[in-house]
C-alpha positions as a Python dict, from the first residue, in 0.01 Angstrom:
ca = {
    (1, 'X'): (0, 0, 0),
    (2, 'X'): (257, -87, -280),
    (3, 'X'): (116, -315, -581),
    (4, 'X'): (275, -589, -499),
    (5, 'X'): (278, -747, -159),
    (6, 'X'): (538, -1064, -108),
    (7, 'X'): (447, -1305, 235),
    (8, 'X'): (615, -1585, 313),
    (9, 'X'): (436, -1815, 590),
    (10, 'X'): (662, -2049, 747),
    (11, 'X'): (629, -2353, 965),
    (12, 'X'): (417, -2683, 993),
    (13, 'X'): (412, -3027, 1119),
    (14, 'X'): (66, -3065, 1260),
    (15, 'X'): (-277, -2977, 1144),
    (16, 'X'): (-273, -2746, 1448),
    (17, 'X'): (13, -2526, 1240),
    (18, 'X'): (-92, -2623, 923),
    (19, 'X'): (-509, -2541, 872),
    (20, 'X'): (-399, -2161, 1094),
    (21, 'X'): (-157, -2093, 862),
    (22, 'X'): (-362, -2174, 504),
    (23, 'X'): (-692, -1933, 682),
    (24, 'X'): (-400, -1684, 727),
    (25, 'X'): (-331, -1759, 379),
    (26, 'X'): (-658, -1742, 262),
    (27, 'X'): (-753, -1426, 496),
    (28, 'X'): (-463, -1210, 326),
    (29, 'X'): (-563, -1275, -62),
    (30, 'X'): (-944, -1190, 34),
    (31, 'X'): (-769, -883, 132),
    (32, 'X'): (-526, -843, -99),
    (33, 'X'): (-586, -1051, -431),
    (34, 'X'): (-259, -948, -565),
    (35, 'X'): (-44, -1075, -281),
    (36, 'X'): (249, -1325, -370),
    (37, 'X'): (243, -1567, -39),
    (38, 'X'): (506, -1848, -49),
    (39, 'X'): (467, -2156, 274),
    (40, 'X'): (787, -2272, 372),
    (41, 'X'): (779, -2604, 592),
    (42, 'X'): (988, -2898, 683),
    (43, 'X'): (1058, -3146, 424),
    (44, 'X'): (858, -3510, 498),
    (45, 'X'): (564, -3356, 740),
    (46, 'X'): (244, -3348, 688),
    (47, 'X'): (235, -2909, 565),
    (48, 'X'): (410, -3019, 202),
    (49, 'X'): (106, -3211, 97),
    (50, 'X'): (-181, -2972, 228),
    (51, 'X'): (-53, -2666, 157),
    (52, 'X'): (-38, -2758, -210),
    (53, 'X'): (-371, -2921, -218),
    (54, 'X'): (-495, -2603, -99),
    (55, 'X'): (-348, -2393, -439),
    (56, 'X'): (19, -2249, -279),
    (57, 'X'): (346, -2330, -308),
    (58, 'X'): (549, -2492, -46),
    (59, 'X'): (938, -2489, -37),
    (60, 'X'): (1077, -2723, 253),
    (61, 'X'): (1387, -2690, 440),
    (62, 'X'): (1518, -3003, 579),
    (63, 'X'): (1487, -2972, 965),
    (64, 'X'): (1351, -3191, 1253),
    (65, 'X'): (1291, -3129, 1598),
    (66, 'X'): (1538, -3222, 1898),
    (67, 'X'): (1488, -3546, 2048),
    (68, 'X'): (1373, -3520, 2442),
    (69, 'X'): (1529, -3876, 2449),
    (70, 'X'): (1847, -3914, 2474),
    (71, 'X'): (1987, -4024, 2077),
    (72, 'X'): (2231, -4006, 1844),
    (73, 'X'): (2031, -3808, 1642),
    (74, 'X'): (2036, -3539, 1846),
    (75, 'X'): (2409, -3501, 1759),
    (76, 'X'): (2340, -3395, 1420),
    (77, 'X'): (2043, -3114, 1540),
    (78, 'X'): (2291, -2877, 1546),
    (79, 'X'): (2429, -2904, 1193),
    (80, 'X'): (2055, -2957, 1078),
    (81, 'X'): (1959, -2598, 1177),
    (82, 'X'): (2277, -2438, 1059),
    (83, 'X'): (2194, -2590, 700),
    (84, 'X'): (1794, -2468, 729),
    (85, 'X'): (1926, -2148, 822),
    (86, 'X'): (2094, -2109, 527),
    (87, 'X'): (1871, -2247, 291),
    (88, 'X'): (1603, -2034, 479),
    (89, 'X'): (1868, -1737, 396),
    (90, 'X'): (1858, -1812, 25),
    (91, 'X'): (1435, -1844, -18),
    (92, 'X'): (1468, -1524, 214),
    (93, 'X'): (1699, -1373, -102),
    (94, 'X'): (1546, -1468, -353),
    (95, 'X'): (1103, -1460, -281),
    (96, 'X'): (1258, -1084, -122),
    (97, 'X'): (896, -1088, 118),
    (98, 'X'): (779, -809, 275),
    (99, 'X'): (637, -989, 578),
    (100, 'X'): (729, -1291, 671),
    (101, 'X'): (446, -1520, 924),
    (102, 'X'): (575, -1798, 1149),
    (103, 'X'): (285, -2001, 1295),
    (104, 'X'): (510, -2245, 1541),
    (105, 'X'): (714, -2596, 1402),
    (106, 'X'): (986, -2708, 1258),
    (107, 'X'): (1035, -2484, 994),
    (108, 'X'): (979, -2167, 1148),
    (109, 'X'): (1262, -2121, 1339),
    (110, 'X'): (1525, -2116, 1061),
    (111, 'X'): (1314, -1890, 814),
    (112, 'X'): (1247, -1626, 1121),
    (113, 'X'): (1562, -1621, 1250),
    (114, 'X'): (1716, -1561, 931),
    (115, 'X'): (1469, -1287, 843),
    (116, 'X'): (1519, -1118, 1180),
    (117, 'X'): (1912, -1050, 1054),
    (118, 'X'): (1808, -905, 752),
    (119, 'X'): (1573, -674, 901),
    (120, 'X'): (1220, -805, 747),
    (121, 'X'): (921, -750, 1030),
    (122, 'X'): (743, -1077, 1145),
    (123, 'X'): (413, -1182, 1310),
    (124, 'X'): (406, -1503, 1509),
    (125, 'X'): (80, -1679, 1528),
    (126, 'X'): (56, -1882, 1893),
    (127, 'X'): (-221, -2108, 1888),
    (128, 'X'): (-163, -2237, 2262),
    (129, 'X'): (-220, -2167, 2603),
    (130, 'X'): (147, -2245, 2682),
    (131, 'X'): (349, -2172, 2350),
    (132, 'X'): (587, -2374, 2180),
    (133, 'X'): (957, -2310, 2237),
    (134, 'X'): (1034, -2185, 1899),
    (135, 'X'): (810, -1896, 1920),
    (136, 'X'): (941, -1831, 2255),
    (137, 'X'): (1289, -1819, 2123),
    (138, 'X'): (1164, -1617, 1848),
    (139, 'X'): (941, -1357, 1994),
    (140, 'X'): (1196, -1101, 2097),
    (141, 'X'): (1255, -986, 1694),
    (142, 'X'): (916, -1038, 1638),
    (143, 'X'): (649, -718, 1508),
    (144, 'X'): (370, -860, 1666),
    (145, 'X'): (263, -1191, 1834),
    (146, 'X'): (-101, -1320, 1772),
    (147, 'X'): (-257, -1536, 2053),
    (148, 'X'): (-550, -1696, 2115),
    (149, 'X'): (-557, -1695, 2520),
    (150, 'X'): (-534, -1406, 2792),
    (151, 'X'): (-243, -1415, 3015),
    (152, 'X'): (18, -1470, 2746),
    (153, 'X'): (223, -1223, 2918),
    (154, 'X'): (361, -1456, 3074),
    (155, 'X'): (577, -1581, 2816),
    (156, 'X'): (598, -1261, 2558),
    (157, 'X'): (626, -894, 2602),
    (158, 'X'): (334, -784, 2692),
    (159, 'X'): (335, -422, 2422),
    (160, 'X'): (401, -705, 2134),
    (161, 'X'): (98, -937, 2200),
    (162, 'X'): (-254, -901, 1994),
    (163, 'X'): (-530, -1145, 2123),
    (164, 'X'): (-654, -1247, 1774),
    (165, 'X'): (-831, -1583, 1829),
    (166, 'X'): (-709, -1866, 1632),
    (167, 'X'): (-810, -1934, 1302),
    (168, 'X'): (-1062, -2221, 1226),
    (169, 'X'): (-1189, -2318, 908),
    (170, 'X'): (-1534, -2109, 795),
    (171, 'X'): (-1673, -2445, 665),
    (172, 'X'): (-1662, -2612, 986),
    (173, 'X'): (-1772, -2350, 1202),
    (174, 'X'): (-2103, -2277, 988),
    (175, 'X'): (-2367, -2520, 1182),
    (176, 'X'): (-2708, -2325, 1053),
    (177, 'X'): (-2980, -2531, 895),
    (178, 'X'): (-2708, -2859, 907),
    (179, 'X'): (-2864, -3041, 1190),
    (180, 'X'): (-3115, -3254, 954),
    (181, 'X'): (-2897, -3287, 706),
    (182, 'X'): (-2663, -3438, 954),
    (183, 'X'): (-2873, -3671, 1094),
    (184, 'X'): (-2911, -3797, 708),
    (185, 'X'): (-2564, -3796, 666),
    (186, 'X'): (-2470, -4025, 946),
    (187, 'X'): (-2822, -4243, 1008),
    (188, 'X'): (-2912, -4100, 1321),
    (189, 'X'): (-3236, -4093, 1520),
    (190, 'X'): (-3332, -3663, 1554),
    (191, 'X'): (-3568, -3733, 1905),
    (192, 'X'): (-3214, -3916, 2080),
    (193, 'X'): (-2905, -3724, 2208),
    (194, 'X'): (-2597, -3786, 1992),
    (195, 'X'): (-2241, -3793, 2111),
    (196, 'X'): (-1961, -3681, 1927),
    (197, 'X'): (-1617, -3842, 2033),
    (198, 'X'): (-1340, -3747, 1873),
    (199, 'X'): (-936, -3757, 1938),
    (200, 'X'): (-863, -3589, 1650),
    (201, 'X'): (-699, -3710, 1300),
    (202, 'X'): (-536, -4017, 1462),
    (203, 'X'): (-791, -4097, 1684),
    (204, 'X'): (-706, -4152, 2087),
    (205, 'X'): (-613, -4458, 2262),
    (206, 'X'): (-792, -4346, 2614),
    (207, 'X'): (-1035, -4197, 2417),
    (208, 'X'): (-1115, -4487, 2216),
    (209, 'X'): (-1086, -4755, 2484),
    (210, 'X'): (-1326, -4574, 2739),
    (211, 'X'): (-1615, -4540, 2448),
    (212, 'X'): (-1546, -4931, 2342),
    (213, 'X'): (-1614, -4995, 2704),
    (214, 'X'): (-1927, -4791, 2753),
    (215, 'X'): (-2099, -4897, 2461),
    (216, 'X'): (-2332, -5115, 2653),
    (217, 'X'): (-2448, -4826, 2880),
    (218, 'X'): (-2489, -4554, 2615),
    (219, 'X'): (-2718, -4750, 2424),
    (220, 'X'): (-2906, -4862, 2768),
    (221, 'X'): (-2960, -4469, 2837),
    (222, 'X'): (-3072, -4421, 2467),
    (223, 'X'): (-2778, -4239, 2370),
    (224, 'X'): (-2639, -4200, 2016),
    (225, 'X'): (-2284, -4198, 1923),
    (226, 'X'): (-2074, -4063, 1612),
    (227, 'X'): (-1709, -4191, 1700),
    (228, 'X'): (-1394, -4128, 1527),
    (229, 'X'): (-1166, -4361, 1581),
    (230, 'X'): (-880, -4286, 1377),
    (231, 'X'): (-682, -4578, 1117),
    (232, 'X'): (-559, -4752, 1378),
    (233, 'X'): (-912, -4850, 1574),
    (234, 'X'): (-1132, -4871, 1296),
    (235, 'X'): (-1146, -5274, 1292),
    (236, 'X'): (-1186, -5298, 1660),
    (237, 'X'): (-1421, -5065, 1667),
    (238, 'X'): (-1672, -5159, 1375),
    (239, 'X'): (-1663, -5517, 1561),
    (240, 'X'): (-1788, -5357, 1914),
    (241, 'X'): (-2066, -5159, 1757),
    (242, 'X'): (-2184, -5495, 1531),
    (243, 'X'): (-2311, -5601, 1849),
    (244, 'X'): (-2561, -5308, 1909),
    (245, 'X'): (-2784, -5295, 1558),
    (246, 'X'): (-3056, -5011, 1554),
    (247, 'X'): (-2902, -4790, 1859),
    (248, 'X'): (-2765, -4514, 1661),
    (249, 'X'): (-2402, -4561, 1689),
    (250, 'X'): (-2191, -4470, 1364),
    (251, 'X'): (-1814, -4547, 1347),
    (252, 'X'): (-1612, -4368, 1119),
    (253, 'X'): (-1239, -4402, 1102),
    (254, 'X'): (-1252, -3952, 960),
    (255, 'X'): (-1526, -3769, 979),
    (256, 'X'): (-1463, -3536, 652),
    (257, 'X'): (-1817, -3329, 733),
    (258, 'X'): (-1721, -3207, 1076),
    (259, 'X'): (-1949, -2961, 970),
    (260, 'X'): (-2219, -3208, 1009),
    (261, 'X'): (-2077, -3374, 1295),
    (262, 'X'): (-2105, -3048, 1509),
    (263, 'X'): (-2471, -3008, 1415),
    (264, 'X'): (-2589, -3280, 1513),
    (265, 'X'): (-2379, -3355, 1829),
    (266, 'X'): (-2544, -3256, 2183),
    (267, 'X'): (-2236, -3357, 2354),
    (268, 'X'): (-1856, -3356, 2241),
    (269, 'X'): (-1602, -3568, 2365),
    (270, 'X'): (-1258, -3414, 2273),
    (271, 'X'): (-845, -3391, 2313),
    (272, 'X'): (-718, -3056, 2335),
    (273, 'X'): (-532, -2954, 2088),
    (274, 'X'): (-541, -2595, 2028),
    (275, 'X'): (-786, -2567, 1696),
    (276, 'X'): (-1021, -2802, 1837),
    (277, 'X'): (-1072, -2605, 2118),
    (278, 'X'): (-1100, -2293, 1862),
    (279, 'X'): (-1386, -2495, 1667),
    (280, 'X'): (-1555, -2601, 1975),
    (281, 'X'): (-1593, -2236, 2133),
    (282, 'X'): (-1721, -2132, 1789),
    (283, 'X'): (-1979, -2401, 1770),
    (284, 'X'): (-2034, -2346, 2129),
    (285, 'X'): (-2074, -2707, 2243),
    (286, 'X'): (-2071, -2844, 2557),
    (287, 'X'): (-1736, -3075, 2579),
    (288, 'X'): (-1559, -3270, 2816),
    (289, 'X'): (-1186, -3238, 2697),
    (290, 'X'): (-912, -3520, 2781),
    (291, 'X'): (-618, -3362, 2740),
    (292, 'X'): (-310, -3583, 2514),
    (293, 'X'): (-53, -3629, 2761),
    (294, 'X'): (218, -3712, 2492),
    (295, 'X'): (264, -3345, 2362),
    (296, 'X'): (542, -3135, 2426),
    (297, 'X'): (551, -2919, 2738),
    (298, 'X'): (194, -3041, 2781),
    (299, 'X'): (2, -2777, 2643),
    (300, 'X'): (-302, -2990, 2581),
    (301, 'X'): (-389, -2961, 2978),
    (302, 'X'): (-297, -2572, 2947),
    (303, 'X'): (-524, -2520, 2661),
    (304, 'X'): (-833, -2756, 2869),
    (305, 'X'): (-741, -2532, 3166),
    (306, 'X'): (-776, -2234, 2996),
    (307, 'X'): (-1158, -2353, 2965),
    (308, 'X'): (-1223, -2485, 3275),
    (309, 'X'): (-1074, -2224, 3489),
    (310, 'X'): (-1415, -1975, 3262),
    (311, 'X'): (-1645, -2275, 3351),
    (312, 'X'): (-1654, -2366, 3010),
    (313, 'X'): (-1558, -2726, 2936),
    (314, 'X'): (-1516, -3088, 3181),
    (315, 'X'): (-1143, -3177, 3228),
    (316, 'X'): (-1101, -3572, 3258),
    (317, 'X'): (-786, -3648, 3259),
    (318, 'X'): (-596, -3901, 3045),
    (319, 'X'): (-563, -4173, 3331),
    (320, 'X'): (-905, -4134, 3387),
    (321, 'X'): (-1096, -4180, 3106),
    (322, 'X'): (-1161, -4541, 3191),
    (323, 'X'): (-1343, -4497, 3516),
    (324, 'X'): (-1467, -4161, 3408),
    (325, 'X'): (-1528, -4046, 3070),
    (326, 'X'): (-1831, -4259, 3035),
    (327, 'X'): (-2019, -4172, 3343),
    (328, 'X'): (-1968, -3822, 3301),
    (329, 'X'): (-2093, -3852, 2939),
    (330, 'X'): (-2450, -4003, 3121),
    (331, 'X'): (-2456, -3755, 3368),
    (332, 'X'): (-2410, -3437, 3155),
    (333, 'X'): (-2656, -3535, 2860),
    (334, 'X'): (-2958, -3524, 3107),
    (335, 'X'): (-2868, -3184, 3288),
    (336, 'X'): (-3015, -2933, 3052),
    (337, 'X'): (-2923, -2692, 3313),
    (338, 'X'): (-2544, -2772, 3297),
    (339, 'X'): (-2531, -2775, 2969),
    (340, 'X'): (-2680, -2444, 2919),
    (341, 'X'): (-2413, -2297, 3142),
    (342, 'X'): (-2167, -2478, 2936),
    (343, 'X'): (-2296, -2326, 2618),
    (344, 'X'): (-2318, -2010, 2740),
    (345, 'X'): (-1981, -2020, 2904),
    (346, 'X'): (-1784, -2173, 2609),
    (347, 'X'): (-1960, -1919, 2350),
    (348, 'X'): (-1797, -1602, 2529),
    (349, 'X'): (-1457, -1731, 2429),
    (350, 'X'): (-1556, -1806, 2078),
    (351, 'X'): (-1351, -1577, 1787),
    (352, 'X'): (-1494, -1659, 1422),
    (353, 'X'): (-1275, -1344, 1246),
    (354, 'X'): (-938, -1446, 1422),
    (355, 'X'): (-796, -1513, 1008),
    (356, 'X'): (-903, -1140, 904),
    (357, 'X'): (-796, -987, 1241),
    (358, 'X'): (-415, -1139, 1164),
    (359, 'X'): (-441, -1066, 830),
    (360, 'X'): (-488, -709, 885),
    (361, 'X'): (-215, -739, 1111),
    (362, 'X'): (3, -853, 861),
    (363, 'X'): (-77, -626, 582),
    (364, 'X'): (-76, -328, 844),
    (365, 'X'): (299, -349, 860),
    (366, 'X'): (313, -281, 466),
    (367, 'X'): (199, 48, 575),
}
C-alpha cells in the first residue's frame, strides 16, 4: 500500500448520508492513520456543519435536488449540475484521490460522475432498501456498491454488490451496564416498562399526535415514556405531560444520550429511516416502525418491509397511527413471548462492523 492514501467522500443532506459517511471516515484512519480524506457536500445542508465538527474538511459544490413539483426552479437544475460537475472536476484535479466514496445526496452525483471520466475507482455506500436515484444512475462506473439489505439485485449488478451493513455510530450501539445509569439520566422508575418514541431529529407529526393522545392510557397501564418530540412539539408536548406528575413520562425535544435511551427502553416506537433501523437491529429492540410517507420514492416503507417480511419489527402505517399506534404499544409491552421473538428476530439482521467492512473495501482497491 503506497504511503500516502488520498479519499475523497462525497455527498450529504441528511443525517442518514451524513453520520455513514463520517464512520466511513473514521473506519479508514483506524486503518490507515496516514490517509488524507477530503468530504465534499452541497453547500447550505446540514453535512458542511457536521463534518467539520467531527475534525475533516468539507468543500461544497453548489447543487440541489430536482423539484417533484412542478417549478421554475427546476429550469435552472440543469445548469446547476453542469456547474457542480465542473467544480467537482477541479477538487477532483487538484485533492488527485485515489478512491473516491459516494454515500447517496446531492453532492454525490457531480463528484462521481466526474471521477468516473477520469478513471478513479469508486464505492457507493446504499443505506436503503430501495436506493436513491443518484446511486442508481451512478452504479454502472462504480468498483463496488455497499448495501445494507438482501435483494439489492434488483436495482445493481449483482457481481458489483457487497452486503456490508450500514454504519451506526459505536457510541450508540454500546448498551452494556447503561440501563441504571439511564434510568438516572432521564428520572425513570427501573420496576415499570419504558417506551421510547422517537421520529427522529425533527420529531414526527403522526408520531407525536398519536403519543399526545394516548397519554392517558399509558400511564393507566403503568407505562413509562421517553418521547422525542422534535423543536417543533416541544411546547405542546411539555403542556400534555404537566397533567400526569409522578408517571414516568420525560419529554425531551433531542435526546443527545441515545445511548441511554436504548438501555433503558423495553419498547421503541420509530420512523424508518435507514440508520435507525441499523441502530435498532444492533440494539436488538423490539419496535413498531411508522414509516415517513414524505420521502422520496418511499423508501421508509421499503426499509420497515425489509423487517417485517423476517418477523422482525410492527409496521403501522402513517394514516394509522391515530387509531393504532397506541393500542399496539399496550398490547406488545405485556407479551413477553412476542417480544422475545422480536428480539430474537431483529438481532439476526444486526451488523456492528459494517464501517470496517467498507473501509477495507475501500482501501482494498489501493491494492
Amino acid at each position: 500500500m503506497k504511503s500516502e492514501i488520498r479519499i475523497i467522500i462525497s455527498g450529504g443532506g441528511t443525517g442518514g448520508h451524513i453520520f455513514p459517511a463520517i464512520a466511513i471516515a473514521n473506519a479508514i484512519k483506524k486503518a490507515a492513520p496516514h490517509a488524507e480524506i477530503l468530504f465534499v457536500g452541497a453547500n447550505g445542508r446540514m453535512e458542511m456543519e457536521k463534518v467539520p465538527a467531527a475534525g475533516y474538511k468539507i468543500i461544497g459544490l453548489n447543487i440541489s435536488g430536482f423539484q417533484r413539483r412542478l417549478t421554475w426552479k427546476n429550469l435552472m437544475f440543469p445548469f446547476k449540475v453542469l456547474a457542480a460537475m465542473r467544480a467537482a472536476g477541479r477538487i477532483l484535479n487538484e485533492f488527485k484521490p485515489d478512491v473516491v466514496v459516494g454515500v447517496g445526496g446531492y453532492a454525490s452525483g457531480p463528484l462521481l460522475k466526474m471521477a468516473a471520466r477520469k478513471k478513479i475507482p469508486s464505492v457507493l455506500q446504499e443505506q436503503n432498501s430501495y436506493p436513491g436515484i443518484t446511486n442508481k444512475i451512478l452504479a454502472g462506473k462504480a468498483r463496488f456498491i455497499c448495501v445494507a439489505y438482501d435483494g439489492m439485485e434488483r436495482y445493481f449488478p449483482k457481481e458489483k454488490i457487497l452486503l456490508t451493513g450500514n454504519p451506526v455510530r459505536r457510541e450508540v450501539i454500546n448498551l452494556e451496564g447503561k440501563r441504571q445509569r439511564g434510568l438516572e439520566e432521564f428520572g425513570l422508575d427501573g420496576s415499570r416498562p419504558v417506551v421510547l418514541a422517537v421520529g427522529g431529529s425533527l420529531g414526527a407529526r403522526s408520531i407525536n399526535e398519536s403519543v399526545h393522545a394516548g397519554l392517558k392510557s399509558l400511564a393507566d397501564q403503568g407505562i413509562q415514556l421517553l418521547w422525542q418530540t422534535g423543536k417543533t412539539y416541544k411546547e405542546q408536548a411539555k403542556e400534555a405531560v404537566a397533567a400526569f406528575p409522578g408517571k414516568g413520562i420525560v419529554t425531551l425535544d433531542f435526546i443527545t444520550r441515545m445511548d441511554l435511551a436504548y438501555a433503558v427502553a423495553d419498547v421503541v416506537i420509530s420512523r424508518a429511516g435507514a440508520i435507525a433501523i441499523s441502530e435498532l437491529c444492533a440494539v436488538q429492540k423490539p419496535v413498531i416502525l411508522v414509516p415517513s410517507p414524505y420521502v422520496a420514492e418511499d423508501h421508509q416503507t421499503h426499509n420497515a418491509m425489509a423487517l417485517v417480511n423476517h418477523q422482525a419489527a410492527i409496521l403501522v402505517k402513517d394514516v394509522e397511527t391515530k387509531e393504532k399506534l397506541i393500542p399496539e404499544v399496550i398490547s406488545l409491552i405485556g407479551d413477553e413471548t412476542r417480544k422475545d421473538h422480536l428480539r430474537q428476530r431483529i438481532a439476526g439482521l444486526g451488523k456492528t462492523d459494517a464501517d470496517d467492512a467498507i473501509a477495507s473495501v475501500v482501501l482494498g482497491l489501493l491494492n
